[in-house]
BALOBA-1460 file (C-alpha; in Angstrom, 3 decimals):
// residues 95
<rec num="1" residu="x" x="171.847" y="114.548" z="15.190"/>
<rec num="2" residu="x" x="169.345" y="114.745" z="18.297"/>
<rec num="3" residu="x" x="166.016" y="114.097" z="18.855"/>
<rec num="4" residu="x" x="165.063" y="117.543" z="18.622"/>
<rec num="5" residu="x" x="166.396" y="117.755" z="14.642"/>
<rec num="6" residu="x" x="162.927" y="115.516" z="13.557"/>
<rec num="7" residu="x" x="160.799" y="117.618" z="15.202"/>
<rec num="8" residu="x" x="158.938" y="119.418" z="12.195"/>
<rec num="9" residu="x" x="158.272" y="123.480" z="13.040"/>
<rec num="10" residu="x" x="155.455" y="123.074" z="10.379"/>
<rec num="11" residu="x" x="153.567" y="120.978" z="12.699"/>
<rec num="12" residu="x" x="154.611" y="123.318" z="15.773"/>
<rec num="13" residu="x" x="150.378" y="124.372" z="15.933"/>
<rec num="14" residu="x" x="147.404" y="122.481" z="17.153"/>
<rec num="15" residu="x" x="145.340" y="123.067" z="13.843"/>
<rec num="16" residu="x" x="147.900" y="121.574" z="11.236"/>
<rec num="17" residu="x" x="149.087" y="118.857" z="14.141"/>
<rec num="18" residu="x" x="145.132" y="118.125" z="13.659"/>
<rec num="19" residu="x" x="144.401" y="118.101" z="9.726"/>
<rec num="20" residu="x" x="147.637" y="115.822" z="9.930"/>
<rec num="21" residu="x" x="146.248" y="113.324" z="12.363"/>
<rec num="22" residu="x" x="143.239" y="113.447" z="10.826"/>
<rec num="23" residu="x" x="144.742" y="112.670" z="7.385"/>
<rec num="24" residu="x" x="147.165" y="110.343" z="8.285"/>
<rec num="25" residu="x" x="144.194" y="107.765" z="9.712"/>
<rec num="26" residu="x" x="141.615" y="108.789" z="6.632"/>
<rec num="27" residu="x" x="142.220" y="108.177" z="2.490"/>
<rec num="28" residu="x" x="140.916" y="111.941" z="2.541"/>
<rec num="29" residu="x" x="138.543" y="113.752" z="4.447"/>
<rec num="30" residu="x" x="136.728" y="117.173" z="3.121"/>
<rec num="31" residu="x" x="136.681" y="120.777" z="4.093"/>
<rec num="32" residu="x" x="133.339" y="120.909" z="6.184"/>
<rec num="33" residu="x" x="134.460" y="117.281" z="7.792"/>
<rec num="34" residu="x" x="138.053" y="118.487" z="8.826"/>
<rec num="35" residu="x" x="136.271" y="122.421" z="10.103"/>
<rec num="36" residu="x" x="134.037" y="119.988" z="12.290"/>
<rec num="37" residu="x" x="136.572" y="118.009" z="13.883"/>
<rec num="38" residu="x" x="139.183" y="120.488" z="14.320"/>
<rec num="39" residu="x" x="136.494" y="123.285" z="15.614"/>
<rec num="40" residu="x" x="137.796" y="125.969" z="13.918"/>
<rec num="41" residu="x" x="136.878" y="128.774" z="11.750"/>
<rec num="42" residu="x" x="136.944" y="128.745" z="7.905"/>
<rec num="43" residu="x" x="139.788" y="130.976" z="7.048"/>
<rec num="44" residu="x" x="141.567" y="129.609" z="10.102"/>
<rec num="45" residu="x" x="141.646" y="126.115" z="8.527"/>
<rec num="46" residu="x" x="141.905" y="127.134" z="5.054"/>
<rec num="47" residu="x" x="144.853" y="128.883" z="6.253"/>
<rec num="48" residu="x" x="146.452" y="126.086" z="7.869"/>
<rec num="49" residu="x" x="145.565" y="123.687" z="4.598"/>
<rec num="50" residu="x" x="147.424" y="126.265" z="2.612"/>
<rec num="51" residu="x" x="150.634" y="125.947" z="4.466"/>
<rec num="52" residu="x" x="150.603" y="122.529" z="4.062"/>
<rec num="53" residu="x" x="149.991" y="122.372" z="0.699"/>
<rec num="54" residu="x" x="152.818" y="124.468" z="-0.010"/>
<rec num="55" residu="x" x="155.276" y="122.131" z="2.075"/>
<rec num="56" residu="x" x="153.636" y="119.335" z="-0.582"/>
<rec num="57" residu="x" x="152.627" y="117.780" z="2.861"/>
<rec num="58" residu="x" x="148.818" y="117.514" z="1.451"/>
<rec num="59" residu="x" x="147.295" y="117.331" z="-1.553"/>
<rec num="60" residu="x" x="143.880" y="119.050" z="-2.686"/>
<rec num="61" residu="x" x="140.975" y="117.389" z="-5.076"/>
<rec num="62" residu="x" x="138.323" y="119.963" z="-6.307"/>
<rec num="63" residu="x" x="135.087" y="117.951" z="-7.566"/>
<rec num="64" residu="x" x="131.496" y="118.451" z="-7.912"/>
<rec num="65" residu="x" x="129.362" y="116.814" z="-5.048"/>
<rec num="66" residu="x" x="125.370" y="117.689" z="-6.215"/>
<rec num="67" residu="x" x="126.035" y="120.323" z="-8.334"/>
<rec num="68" residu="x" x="128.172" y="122.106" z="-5.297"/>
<rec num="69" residu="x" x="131.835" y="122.329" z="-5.009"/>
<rec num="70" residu="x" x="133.626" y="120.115" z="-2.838"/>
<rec num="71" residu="x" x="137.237" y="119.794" z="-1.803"/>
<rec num="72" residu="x" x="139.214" y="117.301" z="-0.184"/>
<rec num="73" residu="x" x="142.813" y="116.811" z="0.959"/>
<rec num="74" residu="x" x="144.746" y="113.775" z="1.329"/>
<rec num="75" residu="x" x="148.209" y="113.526" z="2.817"/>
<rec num="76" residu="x" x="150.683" y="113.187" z="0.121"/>
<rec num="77" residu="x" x="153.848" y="110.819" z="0.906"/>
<rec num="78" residu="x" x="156.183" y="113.584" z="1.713"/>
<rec num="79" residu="x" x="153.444" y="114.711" z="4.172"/>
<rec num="80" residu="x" x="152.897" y="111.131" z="5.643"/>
<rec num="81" residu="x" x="156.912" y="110.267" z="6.187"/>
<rec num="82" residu="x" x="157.165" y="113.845" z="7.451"/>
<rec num="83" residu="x" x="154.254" y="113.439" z="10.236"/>
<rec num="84" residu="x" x="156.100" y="109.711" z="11.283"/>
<rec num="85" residu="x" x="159.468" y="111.472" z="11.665"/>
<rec num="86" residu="x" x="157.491" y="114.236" z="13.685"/>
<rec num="87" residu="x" x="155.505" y="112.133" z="15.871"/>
<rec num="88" residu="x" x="158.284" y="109.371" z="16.409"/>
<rec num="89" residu="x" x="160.708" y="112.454" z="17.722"/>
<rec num="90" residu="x" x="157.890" y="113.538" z="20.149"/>
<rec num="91" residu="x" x="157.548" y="110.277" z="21.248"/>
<rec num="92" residu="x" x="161.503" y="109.825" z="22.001"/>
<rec num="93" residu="x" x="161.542" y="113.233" z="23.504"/>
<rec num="94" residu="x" x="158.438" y="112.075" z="25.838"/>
<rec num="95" residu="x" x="160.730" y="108.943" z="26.671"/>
């Protein structure tokens, strides 16, 4: 198996390479907070949050913040070991 095998196609664009960095250093970190960082559009992210919540990489938490909605993600285990294999592979490959 080479180095290449870790490297994880779901974390092949900048946007979910973000929310995943972002995650990875954060308990959680909301909707608004990760559109600000990342510097992209709503449906863009909420895109990108979708296909990582279908790969179980993330986790989403729907509360009430003030009377308005607020969601938050948090990298799920899967998601975390996934990212290490990912970035550790990069890191060999860079090497």
């Amino acid at each position: 198996m080479g180095i290449i095998d870790n490297i994880n196609k779901l974390f092949d664009h900048r946007v979910r390479l973000g929310i995943m960095s972002v995650l990875a250093v954060n308990d959680d970190a909301d909707f608004n907070r990760l559109k600000e960082l990342l510097g992209v559009t709503d449906g863009n992210l909420a895109s990108h949050l979708k296909a990582l919540e279908k790969a179980r990489y993330i986790s989403v938490n729907k509360t009430f913040v003030n009377r308005k909605p607020n969601t938050s993600y948090n990298a799920t285990q899967l998601g975390k070991a996934e990212f290490k294999k990912h970035i550790e592979a990069l890191e060999k490959l860079i090497n």
